[in-house]
C-alpha positions as CSV (number, residue, x, y, z in Angstrom):
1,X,-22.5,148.7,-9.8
2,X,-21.5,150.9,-7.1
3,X,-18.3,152.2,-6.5
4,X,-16.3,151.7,-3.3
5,X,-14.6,155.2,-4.2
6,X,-11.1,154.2,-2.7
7,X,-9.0,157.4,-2.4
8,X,-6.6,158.5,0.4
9,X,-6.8,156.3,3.5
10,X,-10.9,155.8,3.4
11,X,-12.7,153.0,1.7
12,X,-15.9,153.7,2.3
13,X,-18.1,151.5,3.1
14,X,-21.8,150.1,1.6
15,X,-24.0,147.1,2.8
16,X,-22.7,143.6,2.5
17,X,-20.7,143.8,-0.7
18,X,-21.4,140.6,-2.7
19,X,-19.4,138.9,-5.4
20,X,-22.0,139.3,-7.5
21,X,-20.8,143.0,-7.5
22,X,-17.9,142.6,-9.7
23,X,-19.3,138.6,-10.8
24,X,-21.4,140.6,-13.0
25,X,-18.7,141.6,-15.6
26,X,-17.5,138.3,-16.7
27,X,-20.4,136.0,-16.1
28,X,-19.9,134.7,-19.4
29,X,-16.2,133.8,-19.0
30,X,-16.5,132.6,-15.4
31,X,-19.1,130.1,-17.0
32,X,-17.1,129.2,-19.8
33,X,-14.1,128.8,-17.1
34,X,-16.0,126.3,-15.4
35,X,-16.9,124.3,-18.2
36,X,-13.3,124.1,-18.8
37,X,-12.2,122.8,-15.1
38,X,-15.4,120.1,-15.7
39,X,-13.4,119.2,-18.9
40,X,-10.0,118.5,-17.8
41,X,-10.7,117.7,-14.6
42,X,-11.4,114.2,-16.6
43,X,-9.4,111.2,-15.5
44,X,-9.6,107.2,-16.4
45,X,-9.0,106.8,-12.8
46,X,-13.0,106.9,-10.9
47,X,-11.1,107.9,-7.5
48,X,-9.5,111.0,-8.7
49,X,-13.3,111.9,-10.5
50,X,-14.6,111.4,-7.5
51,X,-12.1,113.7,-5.0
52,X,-11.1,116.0,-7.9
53,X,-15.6,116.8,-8.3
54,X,-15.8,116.7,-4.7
55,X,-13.7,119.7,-4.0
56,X,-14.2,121.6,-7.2
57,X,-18.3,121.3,-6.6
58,X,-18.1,122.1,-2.8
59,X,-18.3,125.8,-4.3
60,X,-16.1,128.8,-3.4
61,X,-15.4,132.0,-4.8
62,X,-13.1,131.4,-7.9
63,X,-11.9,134.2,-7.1
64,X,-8.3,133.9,-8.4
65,X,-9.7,132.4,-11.9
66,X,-11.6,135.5,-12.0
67,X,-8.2,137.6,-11.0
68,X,-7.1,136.2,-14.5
69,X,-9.7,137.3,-16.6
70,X,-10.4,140.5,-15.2
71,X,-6.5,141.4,-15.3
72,X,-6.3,139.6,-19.1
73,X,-9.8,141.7,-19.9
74,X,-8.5,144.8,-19.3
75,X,-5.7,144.5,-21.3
76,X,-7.0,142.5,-24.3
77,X,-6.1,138.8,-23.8
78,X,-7.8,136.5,-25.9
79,X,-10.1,134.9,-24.5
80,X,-9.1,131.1,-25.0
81,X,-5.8,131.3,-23.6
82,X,-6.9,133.8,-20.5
83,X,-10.0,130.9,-19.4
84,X,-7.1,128.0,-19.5
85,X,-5.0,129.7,-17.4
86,X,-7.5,131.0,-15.3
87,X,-9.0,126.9,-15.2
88,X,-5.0,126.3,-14.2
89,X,-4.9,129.1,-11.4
90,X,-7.7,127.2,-9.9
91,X,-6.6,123.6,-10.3
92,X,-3.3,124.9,-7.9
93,X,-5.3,126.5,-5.7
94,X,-7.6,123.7,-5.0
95,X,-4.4,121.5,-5.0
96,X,-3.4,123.3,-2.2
97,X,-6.6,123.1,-0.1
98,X,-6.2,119.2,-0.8
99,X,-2.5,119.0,1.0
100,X,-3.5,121.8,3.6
101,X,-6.4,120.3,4.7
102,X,-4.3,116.8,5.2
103,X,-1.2,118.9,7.0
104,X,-3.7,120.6,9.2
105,X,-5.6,118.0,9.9
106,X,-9.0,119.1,9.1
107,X,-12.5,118.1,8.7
108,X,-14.4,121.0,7.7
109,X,-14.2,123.4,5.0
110,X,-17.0,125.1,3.2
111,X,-19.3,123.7,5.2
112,X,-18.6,120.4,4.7
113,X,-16.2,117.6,5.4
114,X,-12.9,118.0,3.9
115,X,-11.8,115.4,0.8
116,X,-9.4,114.0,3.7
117,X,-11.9,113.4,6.2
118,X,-13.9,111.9,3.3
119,X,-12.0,109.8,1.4
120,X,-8.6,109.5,3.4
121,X,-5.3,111.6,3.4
122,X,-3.4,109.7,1.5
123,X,-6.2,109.6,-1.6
124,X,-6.7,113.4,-1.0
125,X,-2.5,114.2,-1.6
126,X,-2.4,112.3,-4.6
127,X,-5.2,113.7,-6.0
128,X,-3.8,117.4,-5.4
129,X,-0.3,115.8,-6.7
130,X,-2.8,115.3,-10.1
131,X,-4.3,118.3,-10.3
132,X,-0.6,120.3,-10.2
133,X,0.6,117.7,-13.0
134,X,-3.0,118.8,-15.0
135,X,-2.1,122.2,-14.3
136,X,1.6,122.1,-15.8
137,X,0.0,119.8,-18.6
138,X,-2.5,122.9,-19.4
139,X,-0.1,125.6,-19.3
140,X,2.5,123.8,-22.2
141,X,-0.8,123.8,-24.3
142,X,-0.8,127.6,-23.7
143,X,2.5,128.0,-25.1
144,X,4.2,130.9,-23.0
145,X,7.3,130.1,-21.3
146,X,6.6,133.6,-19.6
147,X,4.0,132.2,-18.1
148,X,5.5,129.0,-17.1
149,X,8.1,130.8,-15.6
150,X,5.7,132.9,-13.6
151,X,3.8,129.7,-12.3
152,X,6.5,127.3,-11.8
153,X,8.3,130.5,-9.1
154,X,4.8,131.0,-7.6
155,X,4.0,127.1,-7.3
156,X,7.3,127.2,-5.3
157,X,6.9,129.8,-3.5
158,X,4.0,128.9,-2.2
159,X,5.5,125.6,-1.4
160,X,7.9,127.5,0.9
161,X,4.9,129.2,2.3
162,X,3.8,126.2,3.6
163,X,6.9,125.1,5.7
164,X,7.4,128.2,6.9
165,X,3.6,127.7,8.4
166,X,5.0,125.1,10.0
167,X,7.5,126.1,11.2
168,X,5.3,128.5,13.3
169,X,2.9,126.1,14.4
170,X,2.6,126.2,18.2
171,X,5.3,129.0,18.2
172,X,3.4,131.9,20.7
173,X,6.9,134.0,19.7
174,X,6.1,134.3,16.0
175,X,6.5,137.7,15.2
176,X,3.8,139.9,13.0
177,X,6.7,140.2,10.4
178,X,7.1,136.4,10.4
179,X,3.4,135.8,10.4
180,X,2.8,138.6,7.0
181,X,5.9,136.7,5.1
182,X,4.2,133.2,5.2
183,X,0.9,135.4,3.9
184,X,2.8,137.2,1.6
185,X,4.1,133.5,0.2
186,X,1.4,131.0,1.3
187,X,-1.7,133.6,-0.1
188,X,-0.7,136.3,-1.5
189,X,1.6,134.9,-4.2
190,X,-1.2,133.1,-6.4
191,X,-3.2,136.0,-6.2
192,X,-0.1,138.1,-7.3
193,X,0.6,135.3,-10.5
194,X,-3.2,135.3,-11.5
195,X,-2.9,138.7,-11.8
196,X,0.5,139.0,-13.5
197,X,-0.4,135.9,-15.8
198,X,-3.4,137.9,-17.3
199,X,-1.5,140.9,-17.9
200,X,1.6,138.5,-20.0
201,X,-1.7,137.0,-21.8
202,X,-2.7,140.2,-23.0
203,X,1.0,141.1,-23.8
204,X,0.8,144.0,-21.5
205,X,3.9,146.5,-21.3
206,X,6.1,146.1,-18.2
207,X,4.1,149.5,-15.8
208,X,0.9,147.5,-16.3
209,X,2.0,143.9,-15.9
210,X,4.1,145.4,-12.4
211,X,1.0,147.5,-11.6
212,X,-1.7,144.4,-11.9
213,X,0.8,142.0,-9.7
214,X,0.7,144.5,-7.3
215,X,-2.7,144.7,-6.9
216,X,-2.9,141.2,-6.6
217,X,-0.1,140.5,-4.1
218,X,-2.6,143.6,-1.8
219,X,-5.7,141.9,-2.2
220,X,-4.5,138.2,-1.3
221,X,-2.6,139.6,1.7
222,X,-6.0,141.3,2.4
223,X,-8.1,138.3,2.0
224,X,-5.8,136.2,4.3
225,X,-5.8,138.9,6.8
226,X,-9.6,138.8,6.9
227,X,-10.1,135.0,6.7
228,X,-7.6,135.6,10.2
229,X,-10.4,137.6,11.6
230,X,-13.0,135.7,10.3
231,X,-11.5,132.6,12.7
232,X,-12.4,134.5,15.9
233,X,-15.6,136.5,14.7
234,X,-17.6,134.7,11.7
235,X,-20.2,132.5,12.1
236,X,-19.9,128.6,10.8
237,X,-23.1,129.1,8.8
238,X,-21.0,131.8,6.4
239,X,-17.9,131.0,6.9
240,X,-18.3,127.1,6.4
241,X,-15.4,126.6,9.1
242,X,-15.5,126.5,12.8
243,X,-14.4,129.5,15.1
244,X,-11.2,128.9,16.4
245,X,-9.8,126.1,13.8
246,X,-6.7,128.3,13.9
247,X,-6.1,128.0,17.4
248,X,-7.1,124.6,17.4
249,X,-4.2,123.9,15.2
250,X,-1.3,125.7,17.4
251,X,-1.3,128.5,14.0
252,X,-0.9,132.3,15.9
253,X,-2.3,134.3,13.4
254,X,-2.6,138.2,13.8
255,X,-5.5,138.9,16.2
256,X,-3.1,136.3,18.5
257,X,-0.2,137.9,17.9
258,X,-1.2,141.6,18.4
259,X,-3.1,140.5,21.4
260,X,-0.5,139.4,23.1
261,X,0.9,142.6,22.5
262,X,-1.5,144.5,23.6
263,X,-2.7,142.6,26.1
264,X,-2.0,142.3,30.1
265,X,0.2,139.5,31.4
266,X,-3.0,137.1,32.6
267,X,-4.1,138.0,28.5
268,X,-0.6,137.0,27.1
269,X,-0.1,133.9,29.2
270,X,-3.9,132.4,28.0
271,X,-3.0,132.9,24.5
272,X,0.4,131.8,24.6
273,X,-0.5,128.8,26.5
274,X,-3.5,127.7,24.2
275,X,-0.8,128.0,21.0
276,X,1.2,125.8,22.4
277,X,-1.4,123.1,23.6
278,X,-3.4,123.5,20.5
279,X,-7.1,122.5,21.0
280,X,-9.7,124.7,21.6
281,X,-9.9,123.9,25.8
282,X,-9.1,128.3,25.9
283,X,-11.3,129.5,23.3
284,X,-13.3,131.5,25.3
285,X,-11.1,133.3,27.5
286,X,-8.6,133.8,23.9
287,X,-11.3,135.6,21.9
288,X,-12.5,137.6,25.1
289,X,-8.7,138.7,25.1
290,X,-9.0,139.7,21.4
291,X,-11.6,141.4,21.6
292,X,-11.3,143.5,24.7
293,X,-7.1,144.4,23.3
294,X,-9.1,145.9,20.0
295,X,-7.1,143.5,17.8
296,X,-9.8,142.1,15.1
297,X,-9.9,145.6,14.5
298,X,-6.3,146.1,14.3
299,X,-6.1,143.1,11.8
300,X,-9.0,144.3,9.7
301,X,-7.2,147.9,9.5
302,X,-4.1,146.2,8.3
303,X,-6.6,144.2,5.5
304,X,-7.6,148.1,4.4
305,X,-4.2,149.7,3.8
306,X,-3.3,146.5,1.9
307,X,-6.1,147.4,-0.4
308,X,-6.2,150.7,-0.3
309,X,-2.6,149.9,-2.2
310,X,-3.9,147.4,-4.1
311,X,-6.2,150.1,-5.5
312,X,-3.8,152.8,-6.0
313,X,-1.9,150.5,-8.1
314,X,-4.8,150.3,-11.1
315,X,-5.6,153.9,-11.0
316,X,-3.8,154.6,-14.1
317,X,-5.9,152.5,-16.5
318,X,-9.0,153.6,-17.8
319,X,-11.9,153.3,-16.0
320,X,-13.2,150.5,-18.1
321,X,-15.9,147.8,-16.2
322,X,-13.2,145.7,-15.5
323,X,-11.4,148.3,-13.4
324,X,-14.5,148.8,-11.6
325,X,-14.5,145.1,-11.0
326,X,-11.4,145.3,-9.6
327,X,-12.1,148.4,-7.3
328,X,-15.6,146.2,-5.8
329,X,-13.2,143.2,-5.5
330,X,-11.5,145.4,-2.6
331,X,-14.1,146.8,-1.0
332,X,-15.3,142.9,-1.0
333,X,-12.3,141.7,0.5
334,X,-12.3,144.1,3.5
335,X,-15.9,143.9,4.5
336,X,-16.8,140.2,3.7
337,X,-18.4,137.9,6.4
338,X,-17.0,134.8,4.7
């Protein structure tokens, strides 16, 4: 595995990190994890088999399950209790792609249609309504109120994230401050309680449980800040979305936001003009004001000094394969095409 040597301000880069990179270490519980979400994904009702397979087999990275076992790993969590949770961190997460993809109204996500566009909004939000109340089931089997405690703030939290998204919809005056809290709350904070829940499991002292939530509140403000980018630069085939969903949704993400900045008056009143209308009617002249005001690059920098202290936060345990793990998941989240 190599290193992504994270010191000072540089991560330095290598070609096309992969999740197989830090995949590697827990193949064995990431397959035992799945076998788990197959299990109680199990319902007497065909329709919610049907969405609740749908979205869990469309793929994705599971990269918050795997959050929870590398965290629970590398403090000695045993290994029942750590794959439950991590099966829980993943049934809330997809959950929430379920009532986003209704809210935002879309029909496209990992390169395929959405559960929504599939089945119909109103069977894809009470599927996701399921999959919390299977979640909150799970985590009473696992018998920490600590944990409980952790995910009931974070489930609303992330609730609050999600309003406060709304709020900003077709708002060209969102602030970048305004923009990173609904991150911070919307992302960042299931990444944070992966993390944090692997280190209770484990029954890690208070500097390592503090230093692993950390890390994990970095890396998902990262990743959000890179999916951001990935809007106006990736390319459907990796990304499984379509350029511009963002805009077409009235959301003014960072590249819009610093553009406008940045940008000459002609530059500010395209962008603020396609956030309000929505649609994608602009795209072309928006991304040619991205680009040419340097602010991918400004977001992606942003994405690097959130893990560069995401990083600094785990130096202090021993450089164990799960560390490393950890260290490759930031170099990942930085340099990712998808």
């Amino acid at each position: 595995m190599n290193s992504p040597h994270i010191t000072g301000k540089t991560v330095s880069k290598t070609p096309e990190p992969s999740l197989d990179d830090f995949r590697v270490v827990i193949a064995d519980d990431m397959q035992a994890i799945d076998a788990v979400i197959r299990r109680r994904l199990s319902s007497d009702v065909v329709l919610i088999n049907q969405i609740s397979h749908y979205i869990i087999e469309a793929g994705g990275k599971r990269l918050r399950p795997a959050l929870v076992t590398l965290c629970g790993n590398m403090v000695g969590a045993e290994k029942t209790r750590t794959r439950d949770m991590a099966a829980v961190i993943e049934f809330i997460h997809t959950a929430t792609l379920l009532h986003d993809d209704v809210v935002d109204e879309s029909a496209l996500r990992r390169g395929r249609e959405t559960a929504n566009e599939t089945f119909g909004n109103a069977a894809s939000v009470l599927v996701g309504d399921f999959l919390y109340s299977r979640a909150f089931q799970m985590m009473v089997e696992v018998g920490s109120m600590r944990v409980m405690g952790v995910m009931a703030e974070a489930t609303n939290v992330i609730s609050e994230g999600e309003v406060l998204q709304l709020m900003n919809v077709r708002d060209p005056d969102t602030t970048e401050d305004a923009y990173l809290k609904v991150v911070r709350y919307k992302t960042a904070k299931l990444f944070e309680a992966a993390c944090r829940v692997g280190a209770i499991l484990g029954n890690a002292n208070e500097r390592d449980e503090t230093a692993l939530a950390a890390y994990g509140a970095h890396l998902g403000t990262a990743f959000q800040l890179i999916d951001d980018v990935l809007d106006y630069s990736g390319d459907i085939q990796e990304t499984g979305k379509n350029v511009g969903d963002d805009l077409a949704e009235g959301k003014p993400t960072l590249p819009l936001i610093y553009a406008m900045r940045a940008g000459s008056t002609a530059q500010k009143e395209i962008i603020r003009s396609a956030i309000v209308d929505g649609g994608l009617e602009k795209i072309d002249a928006v991304v040619a004001a991205i680009r040419a005001t340097g602010a991918l690059e400004y977001a992606r920098d942003a994405a690097r000094r959130e893990v560069q202290t995401a990083a600094a936060a785990i130096q202090h345990f021993s450089n164990t394969a799960s560390r490393e793990a950890l260290l490759q998941l930031c170099l990942f989240a930085v340099e990712r095409r998808s």
